[in-house]
Each structure stands twice: as C-alpha cells, then as structure tokens.
C-alpha positions in Angstrom: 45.5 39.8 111.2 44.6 36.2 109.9 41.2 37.3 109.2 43.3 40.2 106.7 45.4 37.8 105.6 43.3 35.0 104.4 40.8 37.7 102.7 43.9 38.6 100.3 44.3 35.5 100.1 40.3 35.3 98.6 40.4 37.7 96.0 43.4 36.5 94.6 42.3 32.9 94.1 39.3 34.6 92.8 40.5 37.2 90.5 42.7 34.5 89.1 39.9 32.6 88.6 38.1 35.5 86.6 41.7 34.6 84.7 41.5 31.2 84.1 37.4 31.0 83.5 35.1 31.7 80.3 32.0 33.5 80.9 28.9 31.9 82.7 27.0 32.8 79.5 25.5 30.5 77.3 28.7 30.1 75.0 28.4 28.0 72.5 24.4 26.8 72.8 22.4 26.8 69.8 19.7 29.7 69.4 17.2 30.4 67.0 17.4 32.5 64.3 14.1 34.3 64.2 13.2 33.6 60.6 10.6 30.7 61.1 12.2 27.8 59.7 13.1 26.3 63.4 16.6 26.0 62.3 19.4 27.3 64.7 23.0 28.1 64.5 25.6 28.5 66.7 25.7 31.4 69.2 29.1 33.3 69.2 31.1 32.6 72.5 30.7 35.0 75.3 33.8 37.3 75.5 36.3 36.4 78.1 36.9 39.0 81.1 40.0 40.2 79.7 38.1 41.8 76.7 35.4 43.0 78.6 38.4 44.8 80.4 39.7 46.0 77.2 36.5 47.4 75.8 35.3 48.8 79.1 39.0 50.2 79.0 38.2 51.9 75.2 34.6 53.2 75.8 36.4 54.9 78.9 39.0 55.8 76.5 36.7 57.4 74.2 34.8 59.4 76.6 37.8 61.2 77.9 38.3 61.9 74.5 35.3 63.7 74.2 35.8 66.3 76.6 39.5 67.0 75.9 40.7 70.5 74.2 42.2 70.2 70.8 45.3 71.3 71.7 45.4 68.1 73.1 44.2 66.0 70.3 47.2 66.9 67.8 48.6 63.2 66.7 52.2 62.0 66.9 53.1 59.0 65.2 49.0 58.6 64.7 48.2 58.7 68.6 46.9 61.7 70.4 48.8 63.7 73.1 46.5 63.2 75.4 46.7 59.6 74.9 50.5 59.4 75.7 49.6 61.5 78.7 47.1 58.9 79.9 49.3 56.4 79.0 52.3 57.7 81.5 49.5 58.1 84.2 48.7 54.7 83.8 52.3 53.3 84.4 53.0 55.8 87.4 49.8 55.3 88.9 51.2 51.4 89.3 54.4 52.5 90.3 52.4 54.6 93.1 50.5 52.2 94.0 53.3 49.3 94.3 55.1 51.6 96.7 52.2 51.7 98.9 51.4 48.5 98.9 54.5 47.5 99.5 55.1 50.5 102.2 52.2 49.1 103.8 53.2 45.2 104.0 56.7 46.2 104.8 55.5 48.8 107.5 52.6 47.7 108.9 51.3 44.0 108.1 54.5 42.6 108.4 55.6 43.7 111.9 52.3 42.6 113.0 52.5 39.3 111.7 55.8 38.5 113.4 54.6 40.1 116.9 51.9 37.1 116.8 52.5 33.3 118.1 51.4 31.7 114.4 55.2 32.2 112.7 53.2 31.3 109.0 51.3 34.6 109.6 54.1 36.4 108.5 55.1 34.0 106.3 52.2 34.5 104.2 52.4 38.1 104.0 56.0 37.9 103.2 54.9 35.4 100.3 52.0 37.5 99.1 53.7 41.4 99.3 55.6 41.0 95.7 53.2 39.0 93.5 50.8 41.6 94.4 52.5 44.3 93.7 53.5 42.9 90.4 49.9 42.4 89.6 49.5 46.2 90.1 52.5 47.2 87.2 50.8 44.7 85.0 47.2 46.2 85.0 48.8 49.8 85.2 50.8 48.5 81.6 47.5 47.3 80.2 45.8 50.3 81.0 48.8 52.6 78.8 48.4 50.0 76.2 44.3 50.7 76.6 44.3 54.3 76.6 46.9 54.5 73.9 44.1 52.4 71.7 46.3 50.2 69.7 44.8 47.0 70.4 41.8 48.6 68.2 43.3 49.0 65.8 43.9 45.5 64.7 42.0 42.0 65.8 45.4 40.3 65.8 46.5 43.0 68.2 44.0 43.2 70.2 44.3 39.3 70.8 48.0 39.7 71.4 47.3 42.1 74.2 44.6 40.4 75.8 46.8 37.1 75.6 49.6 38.9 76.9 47.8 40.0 80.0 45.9 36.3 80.9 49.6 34.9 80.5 51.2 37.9 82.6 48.6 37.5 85.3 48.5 33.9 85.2 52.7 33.6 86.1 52.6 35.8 88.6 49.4 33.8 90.2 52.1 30.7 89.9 54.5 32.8 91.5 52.4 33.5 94.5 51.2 30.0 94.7 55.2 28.7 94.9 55.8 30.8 97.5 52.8 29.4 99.5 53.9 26.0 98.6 57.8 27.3 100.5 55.9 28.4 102.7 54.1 24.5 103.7 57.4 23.0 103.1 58.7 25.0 106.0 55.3 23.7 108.2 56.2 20.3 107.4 60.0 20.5 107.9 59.3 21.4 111.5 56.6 18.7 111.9 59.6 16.3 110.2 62.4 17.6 113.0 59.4 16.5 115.9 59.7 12.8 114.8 63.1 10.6 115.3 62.7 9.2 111.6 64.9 10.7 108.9 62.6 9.4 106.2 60.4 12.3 106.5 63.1 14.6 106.1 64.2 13.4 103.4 60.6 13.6 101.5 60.0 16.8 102.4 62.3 18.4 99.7 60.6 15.9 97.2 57.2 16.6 98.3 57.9 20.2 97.7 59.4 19.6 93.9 56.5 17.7 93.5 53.8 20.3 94.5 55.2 22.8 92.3 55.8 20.7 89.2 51.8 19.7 89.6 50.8 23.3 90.2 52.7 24.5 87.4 51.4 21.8 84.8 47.9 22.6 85.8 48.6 26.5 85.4 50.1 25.8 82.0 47.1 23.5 80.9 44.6 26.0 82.1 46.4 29.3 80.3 46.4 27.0 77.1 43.5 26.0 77.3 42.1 29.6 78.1 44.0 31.2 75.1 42.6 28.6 72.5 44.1 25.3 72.3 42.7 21.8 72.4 44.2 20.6 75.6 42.6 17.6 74.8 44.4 17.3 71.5 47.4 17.7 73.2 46.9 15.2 75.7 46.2 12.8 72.7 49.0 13.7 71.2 51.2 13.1 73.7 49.9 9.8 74.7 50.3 8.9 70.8 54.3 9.6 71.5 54.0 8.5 74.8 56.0 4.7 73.7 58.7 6.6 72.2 59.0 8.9 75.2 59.3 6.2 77.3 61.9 4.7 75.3 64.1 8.0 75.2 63.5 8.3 79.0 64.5 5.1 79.9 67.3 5.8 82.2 65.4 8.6 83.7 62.8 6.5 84.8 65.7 4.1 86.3 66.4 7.0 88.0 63.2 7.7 89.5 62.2 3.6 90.7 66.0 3.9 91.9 65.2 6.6 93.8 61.8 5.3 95.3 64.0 2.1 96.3 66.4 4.2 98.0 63.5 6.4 99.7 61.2 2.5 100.7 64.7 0.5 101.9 66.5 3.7 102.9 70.3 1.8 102.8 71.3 5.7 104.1 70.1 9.1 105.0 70.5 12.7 104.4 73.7 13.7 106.6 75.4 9.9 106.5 78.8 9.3 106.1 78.6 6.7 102.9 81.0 5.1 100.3 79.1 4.2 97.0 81.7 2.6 94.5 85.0 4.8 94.7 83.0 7.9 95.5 83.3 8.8 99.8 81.4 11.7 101.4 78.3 12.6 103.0 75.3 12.5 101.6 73.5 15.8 101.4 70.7 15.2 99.1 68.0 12.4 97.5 66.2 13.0 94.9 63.9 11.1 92.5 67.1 11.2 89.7 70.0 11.5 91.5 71.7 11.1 95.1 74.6 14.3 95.7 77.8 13.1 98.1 79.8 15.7 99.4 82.9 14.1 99.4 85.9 15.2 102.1 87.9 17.1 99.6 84.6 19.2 99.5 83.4 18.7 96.0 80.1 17.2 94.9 79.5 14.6 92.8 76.2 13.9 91.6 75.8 9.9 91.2 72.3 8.6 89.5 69.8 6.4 91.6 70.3 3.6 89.5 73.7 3.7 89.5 73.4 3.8 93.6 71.0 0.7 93.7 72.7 -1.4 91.4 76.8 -0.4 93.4 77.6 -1.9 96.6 76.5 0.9 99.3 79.2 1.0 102.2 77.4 3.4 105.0 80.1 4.2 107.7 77.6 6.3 109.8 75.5 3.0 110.6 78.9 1.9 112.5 77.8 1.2 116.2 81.3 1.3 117.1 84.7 2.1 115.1 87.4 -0.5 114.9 91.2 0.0 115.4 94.4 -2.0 114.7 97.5 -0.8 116.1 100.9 -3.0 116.0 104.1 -1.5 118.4 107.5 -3.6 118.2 109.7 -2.9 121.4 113.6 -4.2 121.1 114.9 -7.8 121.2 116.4 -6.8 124.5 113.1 -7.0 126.1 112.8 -10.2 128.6 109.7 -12.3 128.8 109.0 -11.0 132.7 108.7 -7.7 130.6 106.7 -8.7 127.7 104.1 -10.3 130.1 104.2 -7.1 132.1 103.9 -4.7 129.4 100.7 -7.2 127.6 98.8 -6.4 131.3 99.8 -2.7 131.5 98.5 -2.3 127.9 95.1 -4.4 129.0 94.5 -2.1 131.9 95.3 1.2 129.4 92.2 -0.2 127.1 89.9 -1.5 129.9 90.1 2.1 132.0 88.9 4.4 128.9 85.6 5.6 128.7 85.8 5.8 125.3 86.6 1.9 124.4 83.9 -0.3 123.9 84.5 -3.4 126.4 83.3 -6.1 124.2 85.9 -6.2 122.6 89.6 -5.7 123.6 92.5 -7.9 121.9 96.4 -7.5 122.8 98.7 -10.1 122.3 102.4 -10.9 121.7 102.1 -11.3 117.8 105.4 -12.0 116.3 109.2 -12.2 116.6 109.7 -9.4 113.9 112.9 -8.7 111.9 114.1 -5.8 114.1 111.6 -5.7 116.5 109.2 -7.7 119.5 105.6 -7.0 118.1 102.5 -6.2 120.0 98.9 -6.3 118.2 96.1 -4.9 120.0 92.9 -4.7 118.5 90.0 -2.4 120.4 86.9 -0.6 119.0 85.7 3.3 119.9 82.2 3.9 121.0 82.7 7.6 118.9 82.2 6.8 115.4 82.7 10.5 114.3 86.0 10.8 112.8 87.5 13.5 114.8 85.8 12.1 118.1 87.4 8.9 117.1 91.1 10.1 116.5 90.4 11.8 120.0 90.1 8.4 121.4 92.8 6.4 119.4 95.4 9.4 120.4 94.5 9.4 124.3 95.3 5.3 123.7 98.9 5.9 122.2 100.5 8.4 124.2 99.2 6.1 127.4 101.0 3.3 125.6 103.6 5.0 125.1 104.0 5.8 128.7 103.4 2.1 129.9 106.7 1.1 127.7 108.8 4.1 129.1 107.6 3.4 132.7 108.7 -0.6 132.1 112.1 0.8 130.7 111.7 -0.8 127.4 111.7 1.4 124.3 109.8 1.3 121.2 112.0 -0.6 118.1 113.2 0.2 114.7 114.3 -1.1 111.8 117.7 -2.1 112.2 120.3 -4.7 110.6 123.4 -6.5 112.0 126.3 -7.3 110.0 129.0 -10.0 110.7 132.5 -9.9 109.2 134.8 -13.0 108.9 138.3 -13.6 108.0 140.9 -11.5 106.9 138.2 -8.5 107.0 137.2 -8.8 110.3 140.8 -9.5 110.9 141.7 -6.0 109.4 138.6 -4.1 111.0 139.7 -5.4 114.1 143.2 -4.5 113.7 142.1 -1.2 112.9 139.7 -0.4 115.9 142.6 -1.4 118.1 144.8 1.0 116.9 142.3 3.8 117.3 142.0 2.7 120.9 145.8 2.9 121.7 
C-alpha cells in the first residue's frame, strides 16, 4: 500500500515537472548557419511539452480525419461533425475516467489505508483522490479543444490554450501539494500534544501558513516564469519599490515582530484566560498579525500584535491560586464570648476544606459597622477555573452560614433607629397607650 502510494506520489511530482520545465534541448545555443562565413545566429527555443502535446494532439487529429466518411465531414459553424463528436468523447472519457478513479480510491485504496497502523497512509490517499481526478477533466478539456482544432487556427490561440492548460495543471499541482502540507501539520500536531510545552502548539498553525505561502510563491514564480516573463525583472522591480512597501506596511510589520515577541516571551498561550486592555476572554489563536480573544459573551475580537505588546497583559490562567474576600455583619446584639466563638468556628470552616489553600487564611473582627458587627475573612482557592472556583467559594458560605445559626446569632441588615423628644414623643406615647387599653 505505501509502496502504491508513494509511486502516485512520483509521477505527479514528475508530470508536474514536465509542467514547470523547458526542454533539455539546446534552446537558445548558437548554431551555424551553413553558408561558410562562420557566423551563427540564434537557434529557436525547443517547444515546451505542452505544444508537443498539442501538435501530437493535431497530427492525431488529422489522421482520423483521413479515414472518416464525408457524411461526417459536413462543417457547422466551420468545424466538422466529426470533430464535435470527438470533442464530446473527449470530455466523457474524463468524466469516465474520474469516476473510476475515484470509485477506486473511495472503494479500494482507501479502506485499505485505514485498515493499516500508519494513519497518514490514508491521509495521503485522501489528499491525492481529487487533485487527480481533476487532472483527468482538464486533459479530457484539452483534448475537445485539440480535436476541435481551434488552437490552429490562430498563434495567439494556440498560445492561449497551451497557457491555459500549464496554468490549469499547475493549480491543481498546488492543490495537491496543500493538502500534503494539512496533511504534515496533522503529523506535527500530534508530535506537539507528546510534549508538555504549549509553544509548539502554538507554531504549528504558523508553520503551516508559512509552508503554503512559500509553496505557493514558488508555484506562481515558476508558472510565470514558464509562460514568458522575466522573473528576474520582477524581482528587480519589486526590490526598486521595496522602500515604499516597507513604508505602507509599516504596521504590518509591527504586527509580525509583535507577534514573534509574543511567540519568544510567550506572556500567554493558546486556551489562557487573559485580559489585554478592556478586552477579557480566552485566547484562541496567535498569529504573526493578530492575537483572537474569545471573550465570555462569546464574540471575538481580533486585537493586533503590536497593540498586545505595547498594553498591559493581565493572564488570569497563570493564577496558582484564586483569591477571595468575603465581609458578613451579624447584629449588635452579638456578645464578645460570641464574636470570639464565631471568629474560631469560621477558622475551622476554612482550615477543613480541601479546596482552600492553607497558606493563607485571614478572619478577623473588622469593624463596628453602622447596622451591623463585621467579619472579614480573606482565603484563596487551589481551583482557578471559574466554575470550579464558585464550587469552592459556595461550599464556604452556606458552612458559614450554618456556624452563625448554630451560635444563635443571625446575619445583620441595614437598619436605622430613630429617637423622638418632647411634645412628639409625648404624643406618640400617649397614642401607643391608648391602643394598649
């Protein structure tokens, strides 16, 4: 199955490089004109592959011609039946042959891969089933535009076609080498998971952006350069505008160093809980331009890496433990015998949970409130997960809550006294006792 699998693999790199590559013949060497004089001219370029196609295509083309009746020769819009026949042949021979192929990856290679311990086995085949049979419609497409003859009719045609099918072959090639490139991010997100860094997982989207932005410009580059233009002048070009590139992309390339300082310090992972300016959430991705929150309300803001390096960065993940502050007021009937008893109950409460961290542990009789005896305790979770947390901090109050019952106190609210004096506490008085009788 590999041994299958890695032979595709073979004669696609190398039909694309019959693609991409001139002719091995002497294109462009001087040769001597025959006439004595020693003086030579230039040679004219060997044809590339895709015109020896074409014209192997024609002379084909024309020797069908040769042997086919002339009922079948009567023209229609200047083309010959038979030619429109061949034509429609051509395009459901690739539709035939699609099917099968992918009948056969779908059916056969496949099921096979995944039966086998090597998971990328099937991988590959998965990646490879579509280009290829895409690379079937277009040669079955060429061949109708071959047997319909229309590229010899003009040069500028025939260079259109020709073009057309280097350009076609080449973006499906790109196609099939992205996939492949999916296919070694998902190899090197598993070797990421194996380590107890997050740094790697966070480099394997990048290095998978990366990949294909390279393999794409060298595509490009190599189907311009194949279909006529100076790369090189190009190049030169671009270098000539290359200051006032830079200038335009100046905060894009704050972006990208923002984004390398965020990847070499790492103030916060992929998955941390994170407050960068007035923007809270968990971070779910780091690019080179830009760092994406998804905030609690569930929407996702997109901040830029400079932006992130240049703002203060609070990360709430990288909490050891989670603090809490928690004031209670009982009522001003509450003796000092009780007050010391309730501080020890509320001790023991903190002290005899799992899920306090002992280092710390703070109560004390704070203040002589307005309407109320205050109590400040101050204690820290060992859960820093927000709803592991609350979990914690609610198993604390209703045991609290207890302790004051089980003392007979009770918890205090706002309340407010009011005196009367003189002739209207006189007459309030006077009133309540004639209620009473």
């Amino acid at each position: 199955m590999r041994l299958l699998v890695a032979g595709v693999f073979v004669v696609a790199v190398l039909g694309a490089g019959d693609v991409f590559g001139q002719g091995d013949d002497a294109a462009g060497q001087p040769s001597d004109t025959g006439d004595g004089t020693g003086v030579t001219e230039p040679s004219v370029p060997a044809p590339p592959a895709a015109d020896d196609v074409l014209d192997s295509v024609t002379r084909f083309s024309d020797a069908v011609r040769a042997r086919m009746p002339d009922w079948l020769r009567g023209e229609v819009f200047g083309i010959e039946a038979w030619q429109y026949l061949a034509a429609f042949l051509c395009v459901l021979l690739a539709f035939v042959l699609k099917k099968v192929s992918d009948f056969v990856f779908e059916r056969t290679i496949i099921p096979a891969a995944r039966k086998t311990r090597f998971k990328f086995d099937q991988l590959f085949a998965e990646a490879l089933y579509k280009p290829l049979g895409v690379v079937f419609l277009v040669l079955g497409l060429f061949g109708a535009v071959a047997m319909l003859n229309i590229a010899a009719q003009s040069e500028g045609v025939r260079r259109f076609v020709v073009q057309a099918l280097k350009v076609a072959l080449a973006v499906d090639f790109l196609w099939f080498v992205f996939r492949g490139v999916d296919i070694l991010a998902v190899y090197l997100q598993q070797m990421a998971s194996r380590t107890e860094s997050k740094l790697d997982d966070q480099l394997v989207p990048v290095i998978k952006k990366s990949l294909k932005f390279f393999v794409g410009v060298l595509v490009l580059v190599a189907m311009l350069q194949n279909m006529g233009y100076n790369v090189g002048s190009l190049l030169a070009g671009l270098g000539i505008g290359g200051l006032a590139v830079a200038l335009a992309a100046k905060d894009t390339l704050a972006n990208f160093f923002g984004g390398l300082v965020i990847f070499t310090d790492h103030p916060f992972r992929v998955g941390d809980w994170v407050r960068v300016g007035d923007v809270e959430g968990t971070v779910e991705q780091i690019g080179f331009r830009s760092t994406r929150i998804r905030t609690f309300p569930k929407t996702l803001v997109t901040i830029p890496n400079a932006k992130v390096v240049d703002d203060v960065v609070d990360n709430k993940t990288a909490m050891p433990v989670r603090r809490v502050r928690v004031s209670v007021g009982v009522t001003y009937e509450t003796t000092a015998d009780q007050m010391e008893a309730l501080l020890e109950d509320l001790k023991a409460i903190l002290r005899g949970d799992d899920g306090v961290d002992q280092e710390f542990i703070v109560v004390r009789f704070e203040e002589f409130g307005a309407s109320s005896l205050n109590v400040r305790f101050q204690y820290f979770t060992k859960p820093v997960v927000y709803d592991e947390h609350l979990a914690v901090v609610e198993r604390i109050n209703l045991a609290v809550m207890r302790a004051i019952e089980a003392r007979g106190l009770s918890i205090a609210f706002p309340t407010h006294t009011v005196y009367f004096e003189g002739d209207v506490a006189k007459a309030i008085a006077g009133r309540r006792g004639d209620d009473r009788r």
